[in-house]
C-alpha positions as CSV (number, residue, x, y, z in Angstrom):
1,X,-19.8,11.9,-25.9
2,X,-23.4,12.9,-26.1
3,X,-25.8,13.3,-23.0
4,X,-25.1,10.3,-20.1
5,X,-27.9,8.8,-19.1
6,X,-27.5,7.2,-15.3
7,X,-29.5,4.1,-14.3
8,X,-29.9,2.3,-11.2
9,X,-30.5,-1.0,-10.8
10,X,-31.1,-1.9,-14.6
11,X,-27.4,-3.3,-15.5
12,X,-27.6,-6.8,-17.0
13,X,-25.7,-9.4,-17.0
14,X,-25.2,-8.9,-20.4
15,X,-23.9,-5.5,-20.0
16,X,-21.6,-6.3,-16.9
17,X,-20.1,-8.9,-19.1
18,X,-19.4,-6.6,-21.6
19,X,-18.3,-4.0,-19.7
20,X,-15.7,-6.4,-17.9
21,X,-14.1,-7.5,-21.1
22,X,-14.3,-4.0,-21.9
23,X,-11.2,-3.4,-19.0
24,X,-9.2,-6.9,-19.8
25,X,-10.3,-8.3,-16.5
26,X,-9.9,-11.3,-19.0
27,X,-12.7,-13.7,-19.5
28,X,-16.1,-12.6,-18.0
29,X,-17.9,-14.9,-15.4
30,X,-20.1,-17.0,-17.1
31,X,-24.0,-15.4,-17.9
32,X,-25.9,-17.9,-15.4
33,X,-23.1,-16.9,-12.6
34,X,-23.7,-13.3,-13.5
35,X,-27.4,-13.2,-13.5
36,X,-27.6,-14.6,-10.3
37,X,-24.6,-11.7,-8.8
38,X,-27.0,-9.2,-10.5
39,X,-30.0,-10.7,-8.5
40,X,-28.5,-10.6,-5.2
41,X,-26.9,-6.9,-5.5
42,X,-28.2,-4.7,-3.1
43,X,-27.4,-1.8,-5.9
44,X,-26.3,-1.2,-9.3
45,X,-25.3,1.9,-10.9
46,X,-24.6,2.1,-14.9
47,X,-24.5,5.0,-17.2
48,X,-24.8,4.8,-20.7
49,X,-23.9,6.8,-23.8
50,X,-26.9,7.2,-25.3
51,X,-28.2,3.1,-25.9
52,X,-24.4,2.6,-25.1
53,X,-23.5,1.0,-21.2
54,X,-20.0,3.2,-20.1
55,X,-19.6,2.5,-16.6
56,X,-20.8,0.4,-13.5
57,X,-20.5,-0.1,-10.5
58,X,-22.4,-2.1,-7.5
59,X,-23.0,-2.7,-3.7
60,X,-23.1,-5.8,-2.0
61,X,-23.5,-6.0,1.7
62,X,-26.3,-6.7,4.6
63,X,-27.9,-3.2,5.1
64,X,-27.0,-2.2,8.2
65,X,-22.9,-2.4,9.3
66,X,-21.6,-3.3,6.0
67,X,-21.5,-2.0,2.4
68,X,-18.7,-3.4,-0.3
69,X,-18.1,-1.2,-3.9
70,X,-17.6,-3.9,-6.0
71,X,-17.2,-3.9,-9.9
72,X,-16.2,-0.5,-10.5
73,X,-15.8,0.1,-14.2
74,X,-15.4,2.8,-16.7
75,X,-14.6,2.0,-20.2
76,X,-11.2,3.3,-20.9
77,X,-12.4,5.9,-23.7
78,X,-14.3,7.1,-20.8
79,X,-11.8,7.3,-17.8
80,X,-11.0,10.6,-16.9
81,X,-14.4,12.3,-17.8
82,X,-15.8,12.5,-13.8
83,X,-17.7,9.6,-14.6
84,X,-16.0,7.6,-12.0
85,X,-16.6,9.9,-9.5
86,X,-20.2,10.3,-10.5
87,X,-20.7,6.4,-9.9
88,X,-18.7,6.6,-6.6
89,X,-21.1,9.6,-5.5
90,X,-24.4,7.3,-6.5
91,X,-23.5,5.0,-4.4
92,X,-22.6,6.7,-1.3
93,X,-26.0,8.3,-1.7
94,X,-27.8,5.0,-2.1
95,X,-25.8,3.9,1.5
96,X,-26.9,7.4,3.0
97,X,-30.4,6.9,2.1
98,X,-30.6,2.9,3.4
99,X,-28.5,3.5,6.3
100,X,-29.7,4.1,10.4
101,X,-29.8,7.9,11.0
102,X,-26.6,8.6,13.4
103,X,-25.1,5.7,13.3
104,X,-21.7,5.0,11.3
105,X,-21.5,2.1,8.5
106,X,-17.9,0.6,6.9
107,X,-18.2,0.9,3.4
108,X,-15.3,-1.1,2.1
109,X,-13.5,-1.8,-1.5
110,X,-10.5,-3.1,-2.5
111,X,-8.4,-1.2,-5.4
112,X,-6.0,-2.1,-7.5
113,X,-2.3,0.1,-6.7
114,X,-3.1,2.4,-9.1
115,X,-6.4,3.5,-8.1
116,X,-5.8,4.4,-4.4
117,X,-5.2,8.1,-5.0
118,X,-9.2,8.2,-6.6
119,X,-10.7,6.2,-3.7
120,X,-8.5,8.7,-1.3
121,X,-10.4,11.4,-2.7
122,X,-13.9,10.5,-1.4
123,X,-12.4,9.9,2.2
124,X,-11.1,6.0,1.8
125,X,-8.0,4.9,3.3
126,X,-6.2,1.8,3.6
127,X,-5.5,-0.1,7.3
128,X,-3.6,-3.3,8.2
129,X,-5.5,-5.7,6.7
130,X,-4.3,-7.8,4.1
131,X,-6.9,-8.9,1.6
132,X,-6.9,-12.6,1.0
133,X,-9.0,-14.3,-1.5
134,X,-10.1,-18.0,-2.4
135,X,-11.2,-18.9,-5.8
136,X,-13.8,-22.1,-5.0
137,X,-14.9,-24.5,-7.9
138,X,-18.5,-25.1,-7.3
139,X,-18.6,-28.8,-8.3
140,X,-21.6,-31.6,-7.1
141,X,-24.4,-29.8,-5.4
142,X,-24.0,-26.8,-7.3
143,X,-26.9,-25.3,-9.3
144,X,-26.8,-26.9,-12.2
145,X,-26.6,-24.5,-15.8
């Protein structure tokens, strides 16, 4: 592992697709679908290995009350290096440095079983609510690819 090199707000689609396949999340979203998410992320974090992308993660949300860690990925020959940490810390900076002085803001994730006790570390804890998910096929009216 040479020197990482962090970047905001430079991951690609490309590289998101890659680095998705790269943890067996199964097929990536297609490119189009993922250059638009890229587009509309408040934030990205990435850090590469040398010319090599290692990790992301990103921030969706409006700004103000709400922030959501989504896409939280290290490559597994990575894992366990402090790099997850390191992308967790980037973003709770970028919320810090966007958010109203004084006031409090939800920042919100959901994590696989597995991963709780890392999330628990930086002061996230679980509550009541179930999450509940919809997987909608965009068909006619949809932007067209």
């Amino acid at each position: 592992m040479n020197k990482l090199i962090i970047k905001h707000n430079k991951l690609t689609a490309e590289e998101f697709i890659l680095l998705w396949e790269a943890v067996h999340w199964g097929a990536g979203p297609s490119l189009e679908q993922t250059r638009l998410a890229m587009k509309n992320t408040l934030f990205r974090v990435s850090v590469f290995d040398d010319d090599q992308i290692v990790a992301m993660a990103r921030v969706i949300g409006d700004m103000g009350l709400d922030y959501y860690i989504k896409d939280v990925i290290v490559k597994p020959e990575y894992q366990g290096k402090g790099i997850g940490r390191l992308l967790i810390n980037e973003i709770l900076q970028f919320i810090n440095d966007h958010g109203v002085e004084g006031t409090d803001i939800f920042v919100e994730l959901c994590a696989m079983p597995d991963k709780i006790p890392f999330y628990e570390k930086f002061g996230f804890s679980a509550n009541e609510a179930q999450r509940l998910r919809l997987f909608h096929r965009v068909e006619n009216g949809g932007i067209q690819g």
